[in-house]
Every structure is written in C-alpha cells, then in structure tokens.
N, C-alpha and C positions, 0 to 999 in steps of 0.2 A: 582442509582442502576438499575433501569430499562432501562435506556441510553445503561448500561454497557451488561447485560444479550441479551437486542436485538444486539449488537454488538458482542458478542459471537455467537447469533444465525444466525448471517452472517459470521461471519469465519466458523460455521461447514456449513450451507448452500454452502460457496465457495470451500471446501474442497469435501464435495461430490461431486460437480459438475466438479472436478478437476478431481477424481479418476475414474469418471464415463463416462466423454465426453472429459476430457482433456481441458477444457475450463473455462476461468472464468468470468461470463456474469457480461457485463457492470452495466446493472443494482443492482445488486450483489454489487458492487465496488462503484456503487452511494450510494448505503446504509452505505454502513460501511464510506464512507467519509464521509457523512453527520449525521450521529449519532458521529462520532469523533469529529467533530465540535460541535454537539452543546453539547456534554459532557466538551469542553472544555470552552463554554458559560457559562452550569448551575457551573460550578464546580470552577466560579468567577476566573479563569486564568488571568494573570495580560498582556497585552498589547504585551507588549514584546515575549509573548507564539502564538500569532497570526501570529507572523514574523515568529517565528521558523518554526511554522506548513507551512506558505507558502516558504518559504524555503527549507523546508525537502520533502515539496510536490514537489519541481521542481525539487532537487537532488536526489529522492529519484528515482522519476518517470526516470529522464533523466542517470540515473545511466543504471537502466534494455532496455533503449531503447537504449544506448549506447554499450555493452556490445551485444544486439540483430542484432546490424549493424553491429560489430566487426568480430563476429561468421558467419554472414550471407555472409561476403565478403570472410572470411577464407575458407568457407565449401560449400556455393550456397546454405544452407538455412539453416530455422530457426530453433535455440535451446529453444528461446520463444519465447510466443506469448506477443501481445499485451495487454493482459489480465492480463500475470504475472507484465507488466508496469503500469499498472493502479492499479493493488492491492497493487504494495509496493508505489505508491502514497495516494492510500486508507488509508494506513496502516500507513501513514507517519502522517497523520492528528490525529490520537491518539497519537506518540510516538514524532513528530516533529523531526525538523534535529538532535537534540543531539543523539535521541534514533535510529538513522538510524544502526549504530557502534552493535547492537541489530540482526537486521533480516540478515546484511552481516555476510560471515565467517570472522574468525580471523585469518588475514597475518601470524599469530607466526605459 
C-alpha cells in the first residue's frame, strides 16, 4: 500500500511539473518506474509479468518516440518531449504491455 501511495505521489508530482515547466523530469520517471517494479516484486507477480513489464517498457516507450520522429519530420518539430517517452515507459512498469490498450486512445 505504501509502494502504491508513493507512486501516486509521482504522478501528481509529474503532473505539476508538467503544467508548470511543461517538462517531466527524468528523475520523476525513475521514481515511478522503480516503485512499479518493486510493487510488482512485493505483490508475488508470477514470472511471466516481468516479460510483460519489459515488453510494455520497450512498446510503450518506443511507441511515443516513434510517433515524436513521425510528427517531427511532418512539422520540423516536436509535439513531445522526451519526457512524455519515458513516462509512458514509467507507466508501463505498473500496467505492463496488456494494460498499454489503457493510456492509448481508442481507434473506434
């Protein structure tokens, strides 16, 4: 429970830093990935959930950095930052590749 609350208390931490500088500091992004892991340590996740997370970390990450080179060639610069690619890899380590389908819009 305390895992979970400090992890909260890096999403509102990243959200004001977001509103306020437009920026979401690395170390910020360390936090919450590393509290998502070891939430997925204490919380006896079964083997298989380690894949997912390192999977959802590389699609999740290489989704917004892909998407940031897309826009960047379209337009001559960026729609995000490198910041927003490292938080939804952040993000991925709580939710792993299943729950990515979660922080994307829905195609319908």
């Amino acid at each position: 429970m305390i895992v979970v609350a400090a992890g909260a208390l890096c999403l509102v931490a990243l959200s004001i830093c977001d509103l306020r500088q437009r920026r979401l500091p690395t170390w910020l992004n360390i936090c919450l990935a590393t509290l998502g892991l070891v939430y997925l340590l204490i919380a006896d996740a079964p083997t298989p959930a380690l894949v997912d997370v390192a999977i959802g970390l590389v699609v999740g990450a290489g989704i917004f950095l892909l998407i940031r080179m897309i826009y960047f060639r379209a337009r001559g610069h960026h729609a995000l930052g490198l910041g927003d690619a490292k938080f939804m890899g952040a993000a991925t380590c709580w939710v792993g590749a299943s729950g990515l389908r979660l922080p994307l819009p829905d195609p319908e």
